[in-house]
N, C-alpha and C positions, 0 to 999 in steps of 0.2 A: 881301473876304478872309473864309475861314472858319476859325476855330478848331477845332483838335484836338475830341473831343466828351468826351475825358480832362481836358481845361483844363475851368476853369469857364468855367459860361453867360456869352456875353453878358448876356442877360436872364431872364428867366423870371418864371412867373407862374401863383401855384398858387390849385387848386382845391380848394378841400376841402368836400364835402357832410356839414353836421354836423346835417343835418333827422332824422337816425336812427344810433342806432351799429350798427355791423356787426362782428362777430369775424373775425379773418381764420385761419377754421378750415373751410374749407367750399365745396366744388363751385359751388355756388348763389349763395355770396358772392365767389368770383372771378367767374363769368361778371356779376353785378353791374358789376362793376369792367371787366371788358373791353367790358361796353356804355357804360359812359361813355367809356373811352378812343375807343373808337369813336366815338361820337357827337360826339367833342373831333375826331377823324382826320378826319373828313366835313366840315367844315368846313374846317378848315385844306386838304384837301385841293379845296374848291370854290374857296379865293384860290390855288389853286395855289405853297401854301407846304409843303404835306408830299404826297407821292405813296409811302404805306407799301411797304416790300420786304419787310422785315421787322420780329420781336416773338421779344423775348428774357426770357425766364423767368430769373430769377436769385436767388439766396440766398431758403433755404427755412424753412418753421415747418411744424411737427406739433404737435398738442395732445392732452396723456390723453383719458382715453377720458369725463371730466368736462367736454372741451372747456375748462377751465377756463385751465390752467397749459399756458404755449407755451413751447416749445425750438427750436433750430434742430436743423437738419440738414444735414449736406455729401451733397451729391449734385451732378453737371455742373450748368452752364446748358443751358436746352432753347430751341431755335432753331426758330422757324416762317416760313418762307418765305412770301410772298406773292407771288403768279406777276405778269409783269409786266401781266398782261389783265385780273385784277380789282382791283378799286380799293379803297377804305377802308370801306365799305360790304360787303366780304365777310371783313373784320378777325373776329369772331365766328366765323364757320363757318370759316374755317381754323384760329383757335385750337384750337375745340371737338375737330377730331379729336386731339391732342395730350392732353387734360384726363385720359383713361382712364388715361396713364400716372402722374397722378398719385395714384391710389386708392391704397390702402393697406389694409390687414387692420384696423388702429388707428384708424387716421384719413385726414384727409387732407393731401398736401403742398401747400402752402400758397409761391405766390412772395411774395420778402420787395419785388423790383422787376421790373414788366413793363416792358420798353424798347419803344417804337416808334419802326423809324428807316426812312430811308428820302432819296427827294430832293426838293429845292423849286426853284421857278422866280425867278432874281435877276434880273432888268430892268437892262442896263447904260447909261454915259451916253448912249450913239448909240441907245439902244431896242432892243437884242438881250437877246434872253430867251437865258438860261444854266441848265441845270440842274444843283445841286449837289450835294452831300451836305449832312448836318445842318443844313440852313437853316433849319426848324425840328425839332424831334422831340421826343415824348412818356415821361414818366416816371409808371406809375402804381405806386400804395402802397395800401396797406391797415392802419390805425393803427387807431382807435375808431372809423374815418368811410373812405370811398372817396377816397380824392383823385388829384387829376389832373396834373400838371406841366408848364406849355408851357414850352420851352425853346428859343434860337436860339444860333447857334455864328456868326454873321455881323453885320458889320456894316453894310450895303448902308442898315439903318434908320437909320443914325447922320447929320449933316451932314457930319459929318468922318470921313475911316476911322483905325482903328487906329494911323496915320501921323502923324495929325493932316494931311491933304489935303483942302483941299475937297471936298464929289462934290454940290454941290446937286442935279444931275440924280440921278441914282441915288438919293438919299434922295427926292424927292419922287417918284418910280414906285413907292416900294418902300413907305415908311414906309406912307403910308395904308393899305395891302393889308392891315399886319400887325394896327393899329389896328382897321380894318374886324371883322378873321377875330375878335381876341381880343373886340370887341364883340358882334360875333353868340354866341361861347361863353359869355359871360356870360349874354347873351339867355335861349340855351334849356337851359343847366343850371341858370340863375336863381340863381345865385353870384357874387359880390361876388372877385374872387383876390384873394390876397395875396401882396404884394411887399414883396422888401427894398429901400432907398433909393436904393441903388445895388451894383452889381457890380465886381470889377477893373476891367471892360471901359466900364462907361456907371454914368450915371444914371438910373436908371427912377422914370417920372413918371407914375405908376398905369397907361396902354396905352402908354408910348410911353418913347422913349429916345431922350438926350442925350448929347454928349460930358462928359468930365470938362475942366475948368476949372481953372485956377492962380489964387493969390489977382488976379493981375492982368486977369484975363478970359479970359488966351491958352486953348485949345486945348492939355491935354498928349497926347503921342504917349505910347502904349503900347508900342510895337515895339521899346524896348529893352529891356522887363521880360519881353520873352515872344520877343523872336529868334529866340532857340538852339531855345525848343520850338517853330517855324513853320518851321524848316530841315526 
């Protein structure tokens, strides 16, 4: 089952690079930021957990001409396609054409969130590969530091789904993949993420995620707190 990507995460599990501060005022310090989302995509995209379509620019900052003092701005969201032939490794140069638009006389517009979404590949009981939406998908920010946000809307990682059903098969094809991808990102961004203890949906156990549990050990279902929004 996958979650709306309006519901909260499953999971998730953040990055944040606090080795230097970054302003988030500046051409130079976005494309920062979309090489690490990139470099978070290329992975997830090598366990075939994200296959990027697209990367969506959202809510804006401008700063005087001090760089100092930052504002918003209302202006659309900007939408970048990602054709279905190249892969997470050309995340960058398709941004890049888009970036001109955000120059400005003043300054520069600045996203307040980069989305990357796109599909992943779930492994079902019988061994069929299914490709989804939001299986997993990336949230990047720009605070004092870059950060990155891995995020999953499924629960294929779980023992149990949403139902509270068994699915041993299905968790054990799936879960190690996810374990795997978030270990290699820790690897080579060389960041520790940080996680909340648990979500609605699970309990996240620094790479991995559990069911929620009643004082008596059972397995509670979800599916009656979130029905109406899965109709």
């Amino acid at each position: 089952m996958i979650l709306d990507r309006n519901m909260d995460a499953v999971g998730d599990w953040w990055f944040e690079d606090r080795r230097k501060s970054v302003s988030p005022t500046s051409r130079a310090a976005l494309i920062e930021l979309i090489k690490m989302c990139q470099s978070v995509a290329e992975i997830l995209e090598d366990y075939r957990l994200l296959r990027p379509s697209k990367v969506i620019f959202s809510g804006w900052l401008c700063s005087e001409s001090n760089q100092e003092t930052l504002y918003r701005v209302e202006d659309p969201d900007i939408t970048v396609e990602i054709p279905r032939h190249l892969n997470a490794r050309f995340l960058l140069n398709c941004c890049e054409k888009v970036l001109p638009q955000l120059e400005r006389d003043y300054s520069f517009l600045y996203p307040i969130d980069l989305e990357i979404l796109g599909t992943g590949i779930i492994i079902d009981a019988d061994g069929q590969e299914k490709e989804l939406p939001n299986v997993t998908w990336l949230l990047g920010k720009t605070l004092d530091a870059h950060i990155v946000d891995v995020l999953t809307q499924s629960d294929a990682w779980l023992p149990y789904t949403f139902l509270a059903e068994p699915q041993p098969e299905v968790w054990k094809c799936n879960a190690p993949r996810l374990e795997a991808a978030l270990k290699e990102i820790q690897k080579r961004l060389e960041i520790i993420p940080v996680t909340d203890s648990h979500s609605e949906y699970a309990i996240i156990e620094n790479l991995q995620l559990r069911n929620h549990v009643d004082a008596d050990g059972e397995i509670i279902p979800v599916y009656n707190q979130m029905a109406s929004r899965l109709r």
